[in-house]
N, C-alpha and C positions, 0 to 999 in steps of 0.2 A: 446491442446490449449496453447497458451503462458503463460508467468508466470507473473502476475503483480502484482509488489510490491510497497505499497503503504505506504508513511511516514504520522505519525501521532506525529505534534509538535502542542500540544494541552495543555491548562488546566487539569490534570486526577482526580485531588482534588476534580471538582463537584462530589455530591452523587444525582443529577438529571438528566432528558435527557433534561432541556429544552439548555443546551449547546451545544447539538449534533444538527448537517443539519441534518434536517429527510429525506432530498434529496440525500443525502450524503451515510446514511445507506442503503436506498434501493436501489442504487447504486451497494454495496457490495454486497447486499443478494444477488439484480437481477445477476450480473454478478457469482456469486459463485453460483445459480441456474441453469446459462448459461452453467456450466463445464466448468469458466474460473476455474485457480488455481489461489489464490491468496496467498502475503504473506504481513506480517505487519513488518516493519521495523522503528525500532524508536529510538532515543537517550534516551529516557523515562524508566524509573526502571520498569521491569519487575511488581513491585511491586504496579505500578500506573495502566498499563496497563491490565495486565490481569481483575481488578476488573471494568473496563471501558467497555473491552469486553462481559461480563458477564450481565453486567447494560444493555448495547444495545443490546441483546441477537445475538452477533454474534462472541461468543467462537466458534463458527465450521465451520465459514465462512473463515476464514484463514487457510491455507495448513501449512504455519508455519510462527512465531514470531520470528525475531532479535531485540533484546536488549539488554543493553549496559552488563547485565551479561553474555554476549556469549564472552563477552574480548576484544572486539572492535565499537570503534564509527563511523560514519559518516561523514568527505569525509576518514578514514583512508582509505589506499591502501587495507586493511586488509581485512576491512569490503565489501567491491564489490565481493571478493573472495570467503567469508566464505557465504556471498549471492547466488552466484555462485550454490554453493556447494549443498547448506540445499535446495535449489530449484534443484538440480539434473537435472539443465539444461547447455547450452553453453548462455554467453553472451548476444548473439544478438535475445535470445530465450526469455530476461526479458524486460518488460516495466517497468522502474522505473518513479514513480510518486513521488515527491520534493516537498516541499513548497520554498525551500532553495537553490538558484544558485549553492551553492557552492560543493554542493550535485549531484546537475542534472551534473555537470562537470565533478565530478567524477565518473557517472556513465558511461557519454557517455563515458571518455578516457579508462576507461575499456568495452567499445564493447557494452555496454548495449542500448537499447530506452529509451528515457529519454522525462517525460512531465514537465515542470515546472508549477508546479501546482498556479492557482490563485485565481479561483473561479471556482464555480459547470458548471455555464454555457460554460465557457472556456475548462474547462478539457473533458466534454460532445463532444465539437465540436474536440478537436484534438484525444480523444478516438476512433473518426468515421473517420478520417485521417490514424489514425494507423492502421483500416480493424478493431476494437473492435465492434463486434455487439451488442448493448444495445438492452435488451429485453425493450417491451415496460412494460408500468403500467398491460395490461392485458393478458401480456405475461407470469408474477411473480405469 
């Protein structure tokens, strides 16, 4: 199944969930239940993110984490590559999801799908454009 990697430019300082879309997480689980892979791509310190993960209890829903301790940020040229890579796929095999234009630009110029993410309902509806099969609620 494709690889879809998704940005997280977030607050990570909350020590609550009520920060987090709870539409959002089960979102993640459903589709990493689905045997999508997923990966978490963030400008965010390793050091924010992982204990965010852990709070939503979805440390094992992602295939793998880039951040900014892997030696590169987001649009670098760099960074789509070492994406690339750590996802062990070709390009046009990633869905990159963005909050950030600037971002989605750079994924498409390097070969990638690219959703500019805006909100839950928007991303839902171009997810099922892209052939993503959302499980349902009693599908999870």
């Amino acid at each position: 199944m494709p690889f879809g990697v998704g940005s997280v430019s977030s607050y990570w300082g909350r020590s609550d969930l009520e920060y987090f879309d709870p539409d959002m997480l089960l979102l993640v689980r459903s589709l990493h239940r689905a045997g999508y892979k997923l990966g978490l791509a963030s400008n965010s310190r390793a050091r924010w993110i992982l204990p965010a993960l852990k709070l939503t209890n979805l440390e094992t829903a992602f295939d793998i984490v880039v951040t900014p301790e892997d030696a590169v940020l987001k649009p670098d040229d760099a960074f789509y590559a070492l994406l690339a890579e750590r996802c062990g796929a070709q390009p046009g095999e990633i869905l990159f999801i963005d909050d950030r234009s600037r971002n989605i630009r750079g994924a498409e110029i390097h070969g990638m799908r690219a959703i500019h993410f805006k909100n839950y309902s928007q991303l839902m509806t171009k997810l099922r454009d892209q052939g993503i099969k959302i499980p349902t609620k009693s599908e999870t």
